[in-house]
VOKOLGU-623017 format. One line per 10 residues: number of its first residue (from 1); for each residue x, y, z of C-alpha. Coordinates in steps of 0.25 Angstrom, whole numbers, plus 2048, in hexadecimal, padded with zeros to 3 digits. Example, Ala and Ser with C-alpha at 12.3 -4.5 7.8 and 13.67 -1.06 7.14 Angstrom:
1> 831:7EE:81F | 837:7FC:81D .
//
This chain:
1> 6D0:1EE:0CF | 6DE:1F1:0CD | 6DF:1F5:0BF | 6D3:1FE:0B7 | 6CD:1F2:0B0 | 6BF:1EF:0B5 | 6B8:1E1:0B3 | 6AE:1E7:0AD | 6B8:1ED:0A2 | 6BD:1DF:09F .
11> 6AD:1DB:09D | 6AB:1E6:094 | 6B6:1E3:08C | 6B0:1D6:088 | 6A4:1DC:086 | 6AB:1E4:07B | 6B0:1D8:076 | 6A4:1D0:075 | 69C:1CD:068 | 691:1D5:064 .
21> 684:1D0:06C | 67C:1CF:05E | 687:1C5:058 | 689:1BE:064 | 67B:1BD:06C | 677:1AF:06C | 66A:1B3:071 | 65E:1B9:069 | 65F:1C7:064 | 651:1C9:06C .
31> 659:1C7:078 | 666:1CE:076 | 666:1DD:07A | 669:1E5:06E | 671:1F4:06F | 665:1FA:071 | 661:1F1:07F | 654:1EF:07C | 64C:1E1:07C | 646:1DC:06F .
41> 636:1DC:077 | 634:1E8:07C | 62C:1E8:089 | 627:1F6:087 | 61F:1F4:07A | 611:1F5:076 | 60E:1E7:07C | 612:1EA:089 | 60A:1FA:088 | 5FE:1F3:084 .
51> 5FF:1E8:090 | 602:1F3:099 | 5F5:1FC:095 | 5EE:1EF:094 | 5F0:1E8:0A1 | 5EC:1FA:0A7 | 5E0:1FA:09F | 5DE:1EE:0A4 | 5DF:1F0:0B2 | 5D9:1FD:0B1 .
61> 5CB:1F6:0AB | 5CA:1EE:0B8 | 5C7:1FC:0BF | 5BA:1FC:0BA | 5B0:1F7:0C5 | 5B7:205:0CB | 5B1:20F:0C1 | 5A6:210:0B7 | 5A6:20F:0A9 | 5B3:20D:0A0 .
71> 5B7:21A:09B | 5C0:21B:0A6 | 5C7:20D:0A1 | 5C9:212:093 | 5CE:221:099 | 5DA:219:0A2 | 5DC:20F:096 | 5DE:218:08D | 5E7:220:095 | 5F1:213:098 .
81> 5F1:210:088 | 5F5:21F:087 | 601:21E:08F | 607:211:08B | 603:212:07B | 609:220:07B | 616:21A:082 | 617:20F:079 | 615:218:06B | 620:220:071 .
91> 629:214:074 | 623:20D:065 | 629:21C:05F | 637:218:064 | 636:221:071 | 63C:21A:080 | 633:213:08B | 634:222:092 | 630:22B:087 | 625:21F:083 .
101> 620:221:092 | 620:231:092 | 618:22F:086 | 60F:227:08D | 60E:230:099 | 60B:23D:090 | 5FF:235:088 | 5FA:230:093 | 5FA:23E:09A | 5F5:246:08E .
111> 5E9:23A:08E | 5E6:23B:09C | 5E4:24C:09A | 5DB:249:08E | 5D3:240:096 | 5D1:247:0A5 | 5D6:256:0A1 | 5C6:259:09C | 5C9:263:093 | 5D5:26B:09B .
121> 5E1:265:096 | 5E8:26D:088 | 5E3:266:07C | 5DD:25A:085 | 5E8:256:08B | 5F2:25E:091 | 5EF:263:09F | 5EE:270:0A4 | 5EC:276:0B1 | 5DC:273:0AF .
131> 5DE:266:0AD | 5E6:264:0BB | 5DA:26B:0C1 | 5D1:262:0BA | 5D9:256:0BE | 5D9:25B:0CD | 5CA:25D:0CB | 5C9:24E:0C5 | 5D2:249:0D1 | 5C8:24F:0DA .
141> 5BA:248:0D2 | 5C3:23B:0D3 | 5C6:23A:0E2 | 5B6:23E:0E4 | 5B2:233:0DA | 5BB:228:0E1 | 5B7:22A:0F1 | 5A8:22C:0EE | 5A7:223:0E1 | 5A2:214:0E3 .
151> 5A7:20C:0D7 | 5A4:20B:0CC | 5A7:219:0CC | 5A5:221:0C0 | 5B0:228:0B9 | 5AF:237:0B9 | 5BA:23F:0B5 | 5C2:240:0C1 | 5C1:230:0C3 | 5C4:22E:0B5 .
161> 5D3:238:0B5 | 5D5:233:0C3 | 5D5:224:0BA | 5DC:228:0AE | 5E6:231:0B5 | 5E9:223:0BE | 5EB:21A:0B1 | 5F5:225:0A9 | 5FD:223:0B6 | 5FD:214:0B8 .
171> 5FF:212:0A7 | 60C:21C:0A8 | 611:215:0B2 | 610:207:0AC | 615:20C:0A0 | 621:212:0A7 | 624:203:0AE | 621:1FC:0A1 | 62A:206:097 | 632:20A:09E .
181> 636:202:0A9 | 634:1F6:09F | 62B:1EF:0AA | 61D:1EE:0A5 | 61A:1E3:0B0 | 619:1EC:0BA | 60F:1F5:0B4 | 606:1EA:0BA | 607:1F1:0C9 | 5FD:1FC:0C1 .
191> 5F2:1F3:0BE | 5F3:1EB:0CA | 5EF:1F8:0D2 | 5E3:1F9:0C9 | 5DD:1EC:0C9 | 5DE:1EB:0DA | 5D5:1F8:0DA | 5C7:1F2:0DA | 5CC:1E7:0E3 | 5CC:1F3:0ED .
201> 5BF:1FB:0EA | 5B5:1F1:0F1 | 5A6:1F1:0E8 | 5B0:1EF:0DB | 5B3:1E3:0D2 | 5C0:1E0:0CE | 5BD:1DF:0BF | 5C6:1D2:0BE | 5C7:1D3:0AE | 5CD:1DE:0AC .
211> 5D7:1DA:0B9 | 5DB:1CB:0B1 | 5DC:1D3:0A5 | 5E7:1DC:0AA | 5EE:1D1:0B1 | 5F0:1CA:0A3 | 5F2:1D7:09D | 5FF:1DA:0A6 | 602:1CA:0A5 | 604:1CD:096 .
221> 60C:1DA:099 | 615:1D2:0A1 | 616:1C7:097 | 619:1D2:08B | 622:1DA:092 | 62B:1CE:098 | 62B:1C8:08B | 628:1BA:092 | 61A:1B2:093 | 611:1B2:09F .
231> 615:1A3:0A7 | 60B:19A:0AC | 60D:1A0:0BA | 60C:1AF:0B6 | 5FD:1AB:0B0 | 5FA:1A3:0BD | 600:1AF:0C6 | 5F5:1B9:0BF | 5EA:1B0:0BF | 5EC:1AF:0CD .
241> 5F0:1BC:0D1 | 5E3:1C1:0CB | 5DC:1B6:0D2 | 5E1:1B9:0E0 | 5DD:1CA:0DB | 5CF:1C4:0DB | 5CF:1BD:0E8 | 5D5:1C9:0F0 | 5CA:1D2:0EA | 5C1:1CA:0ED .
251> 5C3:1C8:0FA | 5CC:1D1:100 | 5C5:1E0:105 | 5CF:1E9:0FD | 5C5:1F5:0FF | 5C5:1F5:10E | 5BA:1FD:110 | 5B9:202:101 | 5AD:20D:104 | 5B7:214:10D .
261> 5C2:215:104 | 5C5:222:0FC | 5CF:22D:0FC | 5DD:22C:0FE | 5D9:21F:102 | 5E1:218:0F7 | 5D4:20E:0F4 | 5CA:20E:0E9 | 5BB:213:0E6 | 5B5:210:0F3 .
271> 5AE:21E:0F8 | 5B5:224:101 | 5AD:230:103 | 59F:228:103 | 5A0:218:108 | 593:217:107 | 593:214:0F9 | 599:207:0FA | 597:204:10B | 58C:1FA:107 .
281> 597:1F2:0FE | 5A1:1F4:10B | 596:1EF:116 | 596:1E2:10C | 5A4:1DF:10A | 5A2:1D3:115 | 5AF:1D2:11D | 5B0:1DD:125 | 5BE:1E8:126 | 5C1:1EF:133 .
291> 5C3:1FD:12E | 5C5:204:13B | 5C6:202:14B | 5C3:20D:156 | 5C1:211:163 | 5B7:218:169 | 5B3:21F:176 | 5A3:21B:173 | 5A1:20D:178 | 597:20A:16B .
301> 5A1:20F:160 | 59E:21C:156 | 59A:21A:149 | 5A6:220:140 | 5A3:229:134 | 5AA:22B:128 | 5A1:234:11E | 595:23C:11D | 58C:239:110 | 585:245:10F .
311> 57F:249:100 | 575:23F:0FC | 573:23E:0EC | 568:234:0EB | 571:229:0E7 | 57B:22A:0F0 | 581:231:0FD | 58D:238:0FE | 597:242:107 | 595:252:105 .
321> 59C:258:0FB | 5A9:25D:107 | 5B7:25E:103 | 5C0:25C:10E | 5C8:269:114 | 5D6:265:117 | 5D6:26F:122 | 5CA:268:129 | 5D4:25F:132 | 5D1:257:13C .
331> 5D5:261:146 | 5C8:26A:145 | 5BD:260:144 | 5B0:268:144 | 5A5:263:14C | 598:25D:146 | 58D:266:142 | 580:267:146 | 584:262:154 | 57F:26C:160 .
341> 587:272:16A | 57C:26C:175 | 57D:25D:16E | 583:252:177 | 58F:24C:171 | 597:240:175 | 5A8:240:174 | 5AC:232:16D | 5BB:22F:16B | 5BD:225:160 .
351> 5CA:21F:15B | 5CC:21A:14E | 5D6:211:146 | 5D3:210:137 | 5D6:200:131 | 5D2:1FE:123 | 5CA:20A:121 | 5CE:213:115 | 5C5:21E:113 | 5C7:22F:111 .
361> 5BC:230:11C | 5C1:22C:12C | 5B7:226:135 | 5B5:22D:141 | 5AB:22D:14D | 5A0:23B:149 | 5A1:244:14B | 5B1:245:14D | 5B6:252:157 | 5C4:24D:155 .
371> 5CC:245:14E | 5DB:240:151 | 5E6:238:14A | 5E4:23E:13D | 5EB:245:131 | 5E8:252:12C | 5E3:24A:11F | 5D4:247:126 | 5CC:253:124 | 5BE:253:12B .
381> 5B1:257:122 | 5A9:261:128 | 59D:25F:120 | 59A:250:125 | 59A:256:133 | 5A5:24E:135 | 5AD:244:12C | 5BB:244:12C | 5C0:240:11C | 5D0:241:116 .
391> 5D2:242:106 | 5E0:23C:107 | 5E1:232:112 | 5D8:225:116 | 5D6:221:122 | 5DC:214:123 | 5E4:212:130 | 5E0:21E:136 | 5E0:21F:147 | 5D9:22C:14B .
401> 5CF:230:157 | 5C3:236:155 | 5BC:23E:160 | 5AB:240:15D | 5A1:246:164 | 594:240:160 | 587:245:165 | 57F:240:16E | 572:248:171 | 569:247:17E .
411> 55A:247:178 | 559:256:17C | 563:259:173 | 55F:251:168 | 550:25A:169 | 559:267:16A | 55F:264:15C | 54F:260:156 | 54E:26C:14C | 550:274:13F .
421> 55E:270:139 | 566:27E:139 | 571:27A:12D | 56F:278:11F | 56E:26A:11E | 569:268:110 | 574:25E:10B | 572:255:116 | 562:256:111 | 563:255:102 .
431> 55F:248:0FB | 556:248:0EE | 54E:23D:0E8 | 54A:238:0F6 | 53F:22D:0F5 | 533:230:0FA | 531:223:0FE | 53B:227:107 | 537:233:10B | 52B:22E:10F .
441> 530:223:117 | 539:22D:11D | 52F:236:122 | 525:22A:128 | 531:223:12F | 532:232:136 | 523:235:137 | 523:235:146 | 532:23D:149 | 531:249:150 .
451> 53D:24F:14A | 547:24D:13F | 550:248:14B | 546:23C:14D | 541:23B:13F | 552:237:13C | 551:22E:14A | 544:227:144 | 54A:224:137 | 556:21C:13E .
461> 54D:214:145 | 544:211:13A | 550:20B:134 | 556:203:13F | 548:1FE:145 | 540:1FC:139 | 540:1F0:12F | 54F:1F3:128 | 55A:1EA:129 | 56A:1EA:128 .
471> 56E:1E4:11B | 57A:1E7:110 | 574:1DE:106 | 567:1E1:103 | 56A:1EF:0FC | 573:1E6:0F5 | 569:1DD:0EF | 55D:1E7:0EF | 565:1F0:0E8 | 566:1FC:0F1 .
481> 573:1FD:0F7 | 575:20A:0F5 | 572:217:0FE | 56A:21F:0F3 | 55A:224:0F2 | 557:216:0EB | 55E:20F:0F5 | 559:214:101 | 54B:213:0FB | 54D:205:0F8 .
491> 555:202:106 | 547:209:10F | 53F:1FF:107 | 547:1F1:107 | 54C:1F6:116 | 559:1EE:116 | 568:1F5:114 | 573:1F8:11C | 57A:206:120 | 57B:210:115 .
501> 56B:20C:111 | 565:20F:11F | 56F:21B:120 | 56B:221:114 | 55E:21F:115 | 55A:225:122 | 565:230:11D | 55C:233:111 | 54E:231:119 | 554:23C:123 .
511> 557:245:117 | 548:245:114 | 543:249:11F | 54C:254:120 | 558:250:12A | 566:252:125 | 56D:245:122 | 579:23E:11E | 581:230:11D | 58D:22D:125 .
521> 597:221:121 | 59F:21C:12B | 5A1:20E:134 | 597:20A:13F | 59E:209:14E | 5A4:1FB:14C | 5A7:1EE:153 | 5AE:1EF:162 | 5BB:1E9:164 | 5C5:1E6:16E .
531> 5C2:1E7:17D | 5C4:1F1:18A | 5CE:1FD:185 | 5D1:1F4:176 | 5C1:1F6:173 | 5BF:1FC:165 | 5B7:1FA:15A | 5BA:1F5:14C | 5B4:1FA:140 | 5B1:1F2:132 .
541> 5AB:1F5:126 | 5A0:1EF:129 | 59D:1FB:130 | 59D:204:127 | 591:20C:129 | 588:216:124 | 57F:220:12E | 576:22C:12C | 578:239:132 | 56B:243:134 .
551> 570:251:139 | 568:259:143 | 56B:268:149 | 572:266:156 | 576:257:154 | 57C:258:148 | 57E:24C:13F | 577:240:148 | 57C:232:142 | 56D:227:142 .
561> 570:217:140 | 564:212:136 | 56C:206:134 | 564:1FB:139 | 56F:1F1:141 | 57B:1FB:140 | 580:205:14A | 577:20B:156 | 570:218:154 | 574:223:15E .
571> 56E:224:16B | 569:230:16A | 560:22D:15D | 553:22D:163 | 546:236:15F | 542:243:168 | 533:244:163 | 537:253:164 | 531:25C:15B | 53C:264:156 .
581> 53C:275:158 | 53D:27D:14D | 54A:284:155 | 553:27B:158 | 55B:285:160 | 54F:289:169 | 54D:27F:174 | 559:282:17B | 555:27A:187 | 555:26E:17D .
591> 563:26F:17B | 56A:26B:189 | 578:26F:18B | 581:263:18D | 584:25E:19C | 590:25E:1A3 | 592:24E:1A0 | 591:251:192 | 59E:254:18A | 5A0:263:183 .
601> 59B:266:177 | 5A3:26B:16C | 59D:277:162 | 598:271:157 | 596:276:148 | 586:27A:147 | 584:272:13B | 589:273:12D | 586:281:126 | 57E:284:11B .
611> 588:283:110 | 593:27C:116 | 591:270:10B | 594:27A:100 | 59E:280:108 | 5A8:273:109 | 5A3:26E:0FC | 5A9:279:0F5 | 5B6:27B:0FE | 5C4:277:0F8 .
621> 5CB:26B:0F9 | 5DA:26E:0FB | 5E0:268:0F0 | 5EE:262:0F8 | 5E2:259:102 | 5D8:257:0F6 | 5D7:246:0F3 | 5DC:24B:0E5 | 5EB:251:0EA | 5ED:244:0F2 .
631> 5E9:23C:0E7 | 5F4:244:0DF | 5FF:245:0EA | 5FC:234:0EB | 5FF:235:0DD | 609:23D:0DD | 612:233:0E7 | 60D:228:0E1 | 613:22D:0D5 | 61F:232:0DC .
641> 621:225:0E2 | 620:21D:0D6 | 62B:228:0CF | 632:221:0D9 | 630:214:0D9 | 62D:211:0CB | 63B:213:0C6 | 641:20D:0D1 | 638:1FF:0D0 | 638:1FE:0C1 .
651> 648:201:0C1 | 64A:1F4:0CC | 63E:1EC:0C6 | 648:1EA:0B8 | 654:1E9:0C1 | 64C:1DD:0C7 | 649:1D7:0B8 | 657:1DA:0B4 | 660:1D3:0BF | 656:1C7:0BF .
661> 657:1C5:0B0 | 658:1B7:0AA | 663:1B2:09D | 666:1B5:094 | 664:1C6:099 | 66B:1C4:0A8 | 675:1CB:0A7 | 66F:1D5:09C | 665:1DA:0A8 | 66E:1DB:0B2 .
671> 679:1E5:0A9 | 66D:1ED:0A7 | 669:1F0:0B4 | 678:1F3:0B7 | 677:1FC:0AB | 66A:202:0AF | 66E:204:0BD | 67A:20B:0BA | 672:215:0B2 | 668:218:0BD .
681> 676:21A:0C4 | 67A:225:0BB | 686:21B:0B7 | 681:216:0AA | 68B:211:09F | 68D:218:092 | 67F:215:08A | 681:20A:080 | 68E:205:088 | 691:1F8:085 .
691> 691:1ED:091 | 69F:1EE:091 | 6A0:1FE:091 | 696:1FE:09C | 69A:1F6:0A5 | 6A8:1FD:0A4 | 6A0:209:0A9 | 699:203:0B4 | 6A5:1FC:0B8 | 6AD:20A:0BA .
701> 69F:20F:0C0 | 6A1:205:0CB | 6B1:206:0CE | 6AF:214:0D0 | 6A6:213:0DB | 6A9:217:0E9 | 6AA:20A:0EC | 6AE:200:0E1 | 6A5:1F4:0E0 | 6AF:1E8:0DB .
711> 6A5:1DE:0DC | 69B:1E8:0D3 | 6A6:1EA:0C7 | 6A7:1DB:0C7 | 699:1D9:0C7 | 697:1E3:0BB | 6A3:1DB:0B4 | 69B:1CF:0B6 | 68E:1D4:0B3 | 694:1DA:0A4 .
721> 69B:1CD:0A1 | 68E:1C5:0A3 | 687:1CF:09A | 692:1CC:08F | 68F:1BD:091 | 681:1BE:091 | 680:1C8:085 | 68A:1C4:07D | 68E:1B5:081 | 681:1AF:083 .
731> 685:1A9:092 | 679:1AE:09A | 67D:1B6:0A6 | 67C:1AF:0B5 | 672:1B5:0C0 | 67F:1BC:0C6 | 67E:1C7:0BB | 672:1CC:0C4 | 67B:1CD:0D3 | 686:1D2:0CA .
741> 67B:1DE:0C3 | 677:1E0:0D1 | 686:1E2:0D8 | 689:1ED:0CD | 67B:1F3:0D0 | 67F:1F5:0DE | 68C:1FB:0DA | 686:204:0D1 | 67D:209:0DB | 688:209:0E6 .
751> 691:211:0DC | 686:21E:0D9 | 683:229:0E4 | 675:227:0EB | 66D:231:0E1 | 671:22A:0D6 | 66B:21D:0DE | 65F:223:0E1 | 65E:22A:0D3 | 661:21B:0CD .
761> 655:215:0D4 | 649:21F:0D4 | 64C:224:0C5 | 654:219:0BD | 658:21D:0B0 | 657:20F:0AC | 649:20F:0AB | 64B:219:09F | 656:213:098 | 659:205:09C .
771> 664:1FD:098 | 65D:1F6:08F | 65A:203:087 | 668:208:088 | 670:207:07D | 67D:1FA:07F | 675:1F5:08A | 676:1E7:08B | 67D:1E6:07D .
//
């Protein structure tokens, strides 16, 4: 440049020259800009806030083969018709799409206290340090209701604030995109989320309704706040994207194995902490999912457990009631209890490589000595005797090895450990409302047993050589698939079930004749694969199984196979016709010491002590492991993240729509952006500059760089004449206006230190005050 006078003065001063755009507009008033920058349809009104709450409320109704009743659906709705009615009375009242949306945000905050804060908050609603215990206290009930609730799941108070808590988050932020980002079709990404939930919760409908209803619902939205009609091929392209929905959840197994899913997981309402609840559903899914491969040092495979089910209501079976000590690592493993020092024990070495398994429980060979390859987030629960279990992490992709020493008793030992049980074993013997029906049939299945030992031997064989048969089905249309009192009754008459009806039965038929009992869930040994040193075996979900456990002194927890057709009962299972001694500890003799050939014998735990329920039960959880401080440091860097992101994708998403603008506003979107960049820059013109003025100062902005862009000034010159043209002539502007925008972009960016860049694209200032709102903008 060899004199001082830029291009872009020479534009400006024909700006300055040019007739008023309200005299000399050839186009409709509706389409000229006024001094204020704002369009004639606002996108931000009370249509657009109603869509919005309509297409959640909408989405959110589609939830309901999840949970019971509706209260839950009128809590959440209400919630998302505080936030956005309260931000649009705000913005009705004159306030700004940011004071609109903090009025949202407060109301809906205020709302939410009201409804979960049970009496805590000051006046009903604003929180104190009670209510942030209580809401802790409710996380807590939440995450217990989601791993062990089957659904329809009934709504308790944690459930329910877990719920609203989720839809006051997801209706801010979509009022954040649709106010004050201006870009309300992308509040469709939060229903979207919602309506795939079901698909992924196996044994739950996908309540198709509701799901059409919020696709038309954002249709419209889009339609009101583009100011534009649906075309033909949008109506075609929702149609069929609902239609391809259905087919993928139809045939597609989204769940993987659903009864395995649970914390930290990142799945739905499947129990992670009991799958039996919804095995039978899983054993019936048809095409069967590898879940897991391993090797093994026994030629026949192990049987893999993943929990215990202990306390028996009547109705149902369930885990004790053990929290998980972080400190109980994996490093310590105890031993089983109940196993003597005398008992012959095998060494099994089994490698394990997790596949589509999800599950807070990991499946290992019992009972595990040692386990490698792990994190410090697997814990193992002592009380089981012994499951290894994580709040925070699944075991999807795990690789670990697991060493177990199961026993294997000579029939001297199995007579030495015939007597009087020395631990409190109460929980493993309580069950109420036994019928006596089965009592009976209990006691004459085991009239001829010598012992307790034989009497538990005697009911497996009853089971597995008598008249029962292998069947999913038939529960299903006798109406018994279940593993309470009713359904075992009815399962001992008909005589035809599958695992969890003959495990449970014989659990509950030991229980009555006094032998301690439980459930284990786990997986059966699986299918052999590969050949020579590539041998392993492959384990699906069709093997997904259910076993009873029966404890005796000295053996400890002895696994029995009832199930007719499935696995093979241990070896060793086989009646003594010894009368048992009244001290088990007496006949020395009975009790040989191990050979030479046989391997060394660890010290084992005596057997669980009386109180040691109570004991665990009532230990404390530390807080930075318990599933509710996961769940809050996830949501705490999903919130973070989208801090992050939000601005940033919003900013570029009305870049986007404004560099790909069609006549007669071309070159009207493309000076905005250069306007709103620069204010994210920190170089903004004067507000209420004129064209002319503000180009001027961006031109001098970009000659006193470092590094002078020519071909950016020429560019802004060309740019600020098309506006001129285009505002004021009526000559619509050319696509180039666009590459010119983006050249001057560069510049700008080019032009300001790295801070400022970086400042510019996680927190734009645009998004508060666009050009459009800015006074002289586009004039």
């Amino acid at each position: 440049m060899a004199d001082g006078t830029s291009t872009a003065g020479t534009a400006a001063g024909r700006a300055a020259a040019s007739p008023s755009p309200r005299t000399s507009s050839p186009r409709p008033p509706d389409r000229v800009s006024s001094t204020r920058g704002r369009p004639t349809s606002d996108p931000t009104g009370w249509a657009t806030s109603l869509l919005v709450w309509l297409t959640l409320a909408a989405s959110l109704a589609s939830l309901s083969s999840l949970f019971q009743g509706a209260g839950w659906w009128f809590a959440g709705a209400g919630v998302a018709a505080v936030v956005l009615g309260a931000s649009l009375g705000a913005r009705a009242l004159g306030a700004g799409p940011v004071l609109g949306w903090l009025a949202g945000l407060v109301s809906g905050l205020l709302v939410t206290s009201a409804l979960v804060s049970g009496g805590t908050a000051v006046l009903g609603v604003v929180p104190t340090a009670a209510t942030l215990q209580r809401l802790r206290d409710l996380g807590d009930q939440a995450t217990t209701t989601i791993v062990e609730g089957t659904a329809p799941v009934e709504v308790q108070d944690g459930l329910l604030a877990v719920l609203v808590a989720a839809v006051l988050g997801v209706a801010v932020v979509s009022d954040l995109v649709a106010t004050v980002g201006r870009l309300p079709g992308l509040t469709g990404a939060f229903p979207a989320v919602v309506l795939a939930v079901p698909s992924f919760v196996p044994g739950t409908a996908v309540r198709w309704p509701w799901v059409v209803l919020a696709v038309l619902c954002w249709i419209a939205l889009l339609a009101v706040s583009t100011g534009r009609r649906p075309t033909r091929a949008t109506a075609v392209g929702g149609v069929a994207a609902v239609g391809v929905a259905a087919l993928l959840t139809a045939v597609v197994p989204f769940g993987g194995v659903s009864p395995l899913t649970g914390v930290g997981t990142g799945t739905g309402l499947a129990t992670g902490v009991n799958p039996v609840v919804d095995l039978g559903d899983d054993l019936r899914r048809g095409a069967p999912l590898t879940v897991l491969t391993y090797r093994s040092s026994d030629a026949d495979g192990t049987y893999l457990k993943l929990v215990d089910l202990v306390d028996f209501s009547g109705r149902t079976w369930s885990p004790a009631d053990a929290e998980v000590d972080p400190d109980d690592g994996l490093d310590a493993i105890p031993d089983a209890p109940g196993i003597a020092e005398g008992t012959s024990r095998r060494v099994v070495s089994t490698e394990v490589q997790i596949g589509a398994l999800r599950s807070p429980y990991l499946p290992v060979p019992v009972p595990p000595q040692t386990i490698s390859g792990l994190d410090d987030g697997w814990s193992f629960v002592d009380q089981s005797g012994v499951t290894v279990r994580s709040t925070s992490e699944s075991t999807q992709g795990l690789d670990y090895t697991v060493e177990s020493r199961p026993v294997d008793p000579s029939p001297e030992q199995v007579v030495a450990a015939l007597g009087d049980q020395s631990a409190d074993m109460s929980a493993y013997l309580a069950v109420d409302g036994v019928p006596q029906s089965v009592t009976d049939l209990a006691a004459e299945v085991t009239a001829d047993s010598a012992n307790p030992f034989d009497a538990a031997v005697a009911l497996q064989d009853w089971f597995r050589d008598g008249d029962f048969t292998y069947s999913e089905d038939t529960p299903v249309d006798e109406g018994y698939d279940g593993n309470g009192l009713d359904a075992v009754e009815r399962f001992l008459e008909v005589k035809s079930g599958y695992c969890v009806h003959f495990a449970s039965a014989m659990a509950v038929m030991a229980r009555t004749l006094g032998i301690p009992s439980r459930m284990a869930v786990g997986f059966l040994p699986g299918t052999p694969t590969g050949f020579g040193d590539e041998t392993a075996r492959a384990v699906s979900s069709d093997d997904l199984h259910t076993w009873p456990e029966l404890y005796f002194e000295g053996l400890g927890w002895v696994p029995f196979e009832p199930t007719v057709g499935l696995g093979t009962p241990q070896s060793y299972l086989q009646e003594t016709g010894v009368e048992p001694t009244a001290d088990p500890t007496a006949p020395d003799e009975a009790t040989p010491e191990p050979s030479a050939d046989e391997p060394s014998v660890a010290p084992s735990a005596a057997g669980p002590t009386p109180g040691a329920e109570e004991t665990q039960g009532a230990s404390a959880q530390s807080g930075d492991s318990s599933p509710v401080a996961v769940a809050g440091g996830a949501l705490g860097l999903a919130v973070l993240a989208a801090l992050l992101v939000v601005p940033s994708g919003m900013r570029l998403a009305r870049r986007r729509r404004r560099l790909t603008a069609s006549p007669p506003d071309r070159a009207l979107g493309a000076w905005r952006e250069v306007l709103d960049t620069a204010l994210d820059l920190g170089v903004a013109p004067p507000t209420g500059a004129t064209p002319s003025t503000a180009a001027a100062a961006l031109d001098d902005v970009l000659r006193s760089a470092t590094r002078p862009d020519e071909e950016a000034r020429r560019a802004l010159a060309s740019l600020a004449t098309a506006l001129e043209a285009e505002r004021f002539g009526g000559d619509p502007a050319g696509a180039a206006v666009a590459d010119d925008a983006r050249r001057v972009l560069r510049a700008l960016r080019a032009s300001s230190p790295p801070g400022r860049r970086v400042a510019a694209t996680l927190a734009p200032r645009s998004l508060v005050r666009p050009s459009e709102a800015r006074s002289g903008v586009g004039a």
